[in-house]
N, C-alpha and C positions, 0 to 999 in steps of 0.2 A: 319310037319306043327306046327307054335304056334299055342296052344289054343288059342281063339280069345280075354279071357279076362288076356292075358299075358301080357311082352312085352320082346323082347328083346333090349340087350345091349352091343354096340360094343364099345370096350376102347380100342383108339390108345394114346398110350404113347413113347414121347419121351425117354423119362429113358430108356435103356435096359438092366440094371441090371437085376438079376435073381428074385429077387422077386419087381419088378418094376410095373409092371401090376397088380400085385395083390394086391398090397398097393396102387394104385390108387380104383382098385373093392372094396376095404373094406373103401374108405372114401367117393365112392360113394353113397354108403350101406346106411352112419350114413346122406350123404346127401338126399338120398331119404325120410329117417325117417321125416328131417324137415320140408319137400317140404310138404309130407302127413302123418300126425302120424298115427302108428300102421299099415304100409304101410306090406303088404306080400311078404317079401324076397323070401321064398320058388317057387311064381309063378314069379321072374324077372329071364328068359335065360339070364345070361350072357353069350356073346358068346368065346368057346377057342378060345385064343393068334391063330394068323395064319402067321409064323414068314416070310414066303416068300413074303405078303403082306404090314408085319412093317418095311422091311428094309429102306422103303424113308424117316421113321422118327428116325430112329439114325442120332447122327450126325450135327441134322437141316437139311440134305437132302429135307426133303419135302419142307423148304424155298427157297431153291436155284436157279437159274436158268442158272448153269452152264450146259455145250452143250454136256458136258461126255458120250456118250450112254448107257456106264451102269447105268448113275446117272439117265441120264433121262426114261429109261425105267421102274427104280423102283419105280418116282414118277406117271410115268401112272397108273402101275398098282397099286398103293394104291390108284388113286383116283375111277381105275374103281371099286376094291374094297369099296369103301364106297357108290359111287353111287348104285351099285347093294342091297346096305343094306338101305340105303335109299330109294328104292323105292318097299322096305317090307314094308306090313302093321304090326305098333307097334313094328316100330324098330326104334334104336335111337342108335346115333354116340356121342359118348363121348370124345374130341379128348384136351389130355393133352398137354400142355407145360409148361415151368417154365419163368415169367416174366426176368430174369436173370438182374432185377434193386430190389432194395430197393422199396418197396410200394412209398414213399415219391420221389420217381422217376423214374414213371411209364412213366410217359408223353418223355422218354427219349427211351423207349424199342421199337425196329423195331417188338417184335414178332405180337404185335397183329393187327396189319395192317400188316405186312406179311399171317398172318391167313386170314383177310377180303380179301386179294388177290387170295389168295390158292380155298376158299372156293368161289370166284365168278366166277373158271374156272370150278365147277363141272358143271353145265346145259349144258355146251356145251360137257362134256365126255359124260352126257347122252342123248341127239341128235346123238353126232356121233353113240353110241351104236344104236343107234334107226335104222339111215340109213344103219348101217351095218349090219340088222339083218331085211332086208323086209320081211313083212308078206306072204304067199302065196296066191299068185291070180288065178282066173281061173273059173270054173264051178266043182270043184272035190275039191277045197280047203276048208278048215273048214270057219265056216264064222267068219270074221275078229273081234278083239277084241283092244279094246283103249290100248297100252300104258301100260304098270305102270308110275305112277307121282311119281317123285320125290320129297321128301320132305325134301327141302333143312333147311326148321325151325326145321329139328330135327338131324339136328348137334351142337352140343353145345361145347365149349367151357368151359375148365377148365383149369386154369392157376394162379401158386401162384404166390406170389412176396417175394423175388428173387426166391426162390425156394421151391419144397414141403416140406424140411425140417422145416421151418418157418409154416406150419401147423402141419406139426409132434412132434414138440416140444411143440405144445400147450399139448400137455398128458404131463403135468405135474408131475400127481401120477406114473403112467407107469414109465417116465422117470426118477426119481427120484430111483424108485428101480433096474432100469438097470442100472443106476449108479452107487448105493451101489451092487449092485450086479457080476456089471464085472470088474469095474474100481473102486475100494473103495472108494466112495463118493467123487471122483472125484470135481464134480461140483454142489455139493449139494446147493453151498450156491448160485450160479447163477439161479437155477432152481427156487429155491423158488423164489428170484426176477423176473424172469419171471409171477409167478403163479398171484405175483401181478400187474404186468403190463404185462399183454399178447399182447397188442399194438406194442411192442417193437418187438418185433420176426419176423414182417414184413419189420422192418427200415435194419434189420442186412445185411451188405454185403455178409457175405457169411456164412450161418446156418449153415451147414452142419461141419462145422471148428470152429464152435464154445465151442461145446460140445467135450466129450472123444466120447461119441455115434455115431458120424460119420452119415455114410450112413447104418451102419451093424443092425440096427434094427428098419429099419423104417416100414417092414411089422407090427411085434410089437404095435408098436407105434398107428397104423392105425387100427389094431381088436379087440386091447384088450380097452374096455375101451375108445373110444376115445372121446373126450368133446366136440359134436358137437355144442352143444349151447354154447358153453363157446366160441369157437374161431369164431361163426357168429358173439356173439355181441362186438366181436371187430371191428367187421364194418368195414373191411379192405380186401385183397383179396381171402379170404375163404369166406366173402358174397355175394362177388361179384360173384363170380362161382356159389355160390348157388342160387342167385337171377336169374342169366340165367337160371340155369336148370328150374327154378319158372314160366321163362316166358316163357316157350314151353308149350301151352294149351295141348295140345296132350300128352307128357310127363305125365302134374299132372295127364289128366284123364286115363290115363293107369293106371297111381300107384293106383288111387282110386279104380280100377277096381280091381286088386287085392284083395282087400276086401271084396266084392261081394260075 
């Protein structure tokens, strides 16, 4: 069981690179910091990767709605998986994708109304689970109990633009010395233009292709160090992500409880 003044935390992430879930858990982390300072990392379960559960989201899988049986058995079962975690008590669904537009053209990206879609078919996976698991009745049966509720406001959304690299590249200092460090200052003189317009990291087509650093050190990028107040107040879509997590009541007063 969670201790009651825990919570846990389930991170589905599209990325399934090998360190892909974990470099989202660690910018969760500096996100939680913001949401509530001096917030107790130690008491937040994050819950293990459960890789049979994450296949509908390689891919874009979970957006799809093609008639495939295998495609579509994998998107069941991650939504029964998240309903079943959503209707724990002080648990909370973290569920990543990457805008795959430039910030400056958001208004263009099918993900996140494919998201509001995805996410308005869970009440009914949990119904069905409900009718296909009747209580027992009778004079010998235990006496009946409500439900667990599903608590569809603690799914949350997190989603850069265009990609997480474009928040991984705000580590300026970090990045700077994996640069001198792997690739001899490579792109020293770009970084530092970044450091003064960190705005710009959101506009980029394609982050990740920008840099020598690629995708190879974005765990990196994300534990050591990472600038979380520096890339809110660019006011672009790391605040936005963080403003959701903000607006789950439930969410803040877990983290506060940590503290306790």
């Amino acid at each position: 069981m969670i201790p009651a003044a825990s919570l846990a935390i389930v991170i589905l992430t599209e990325d399934g690179g090998k360190d892909g879930r974990t470099t989202v858990e660690a910018l969760a982390r500096r996100m939680f910091d913001l949401i509530v300072p001096d917030v107790q990392s130690h008491r937040i379960q994050f819950v293990p990767r459960d890789p049979p559960e994450e296949e509908a989201m390689r891919g874009n899988l979970w957006k799809t709605d093609g008639k495939n049986p295998v495609e579509h058995a994998r998107r069941v079962r991650l939504r029964r998986y998240m309903v079943r975690w959503l209707s724990l008590p002080n648990s909370f669904v973290l569920f990543h994708i990457d805008g795959d537009r430039p910030w400056s053209e958001r208004h263009t990206s099918e993900n996140l109304e494919k998201f509001q879609k995805f996410r308005a078919t869970l009440p009914q996976v949990a119904d069905r689970g409900r009718a296909n698991n009747p209580r027992p009745k009778g004079p010998g049966a235990m006496r009946e109990e409500s439900p667990p509720e599903m608590h569809l406001e603690n799914l949350m959304l997190i989603c850069p633009y265009r990609s997480i690299e474009a928040w991984l590249y705000q580590n300026v200092r970090v990045a700077l010395d994996i640069c001198g460090r792997e690739h001899r200052a490579a792109h020293v003189a770009k970084l530092q233009g970044w450091e003064a317009q960190r705005a710009e990291l959101d506009e980029l087509p394609a982050p990740e292709k920008a840099l020598c650093l690629g995708k190879a050190f974005n765990l990196e990028l994300a534990s050591r160090g990472f600038p979380a107040r520096d890339a809110y107040e660019v006011k672009k879509s790391f605040a936005e992500s963080v403003d959701r997590l903000r607006g789950c009541a439930a969410l803040v007063k877990a983290l506060e409880l940590t503290r306790s």
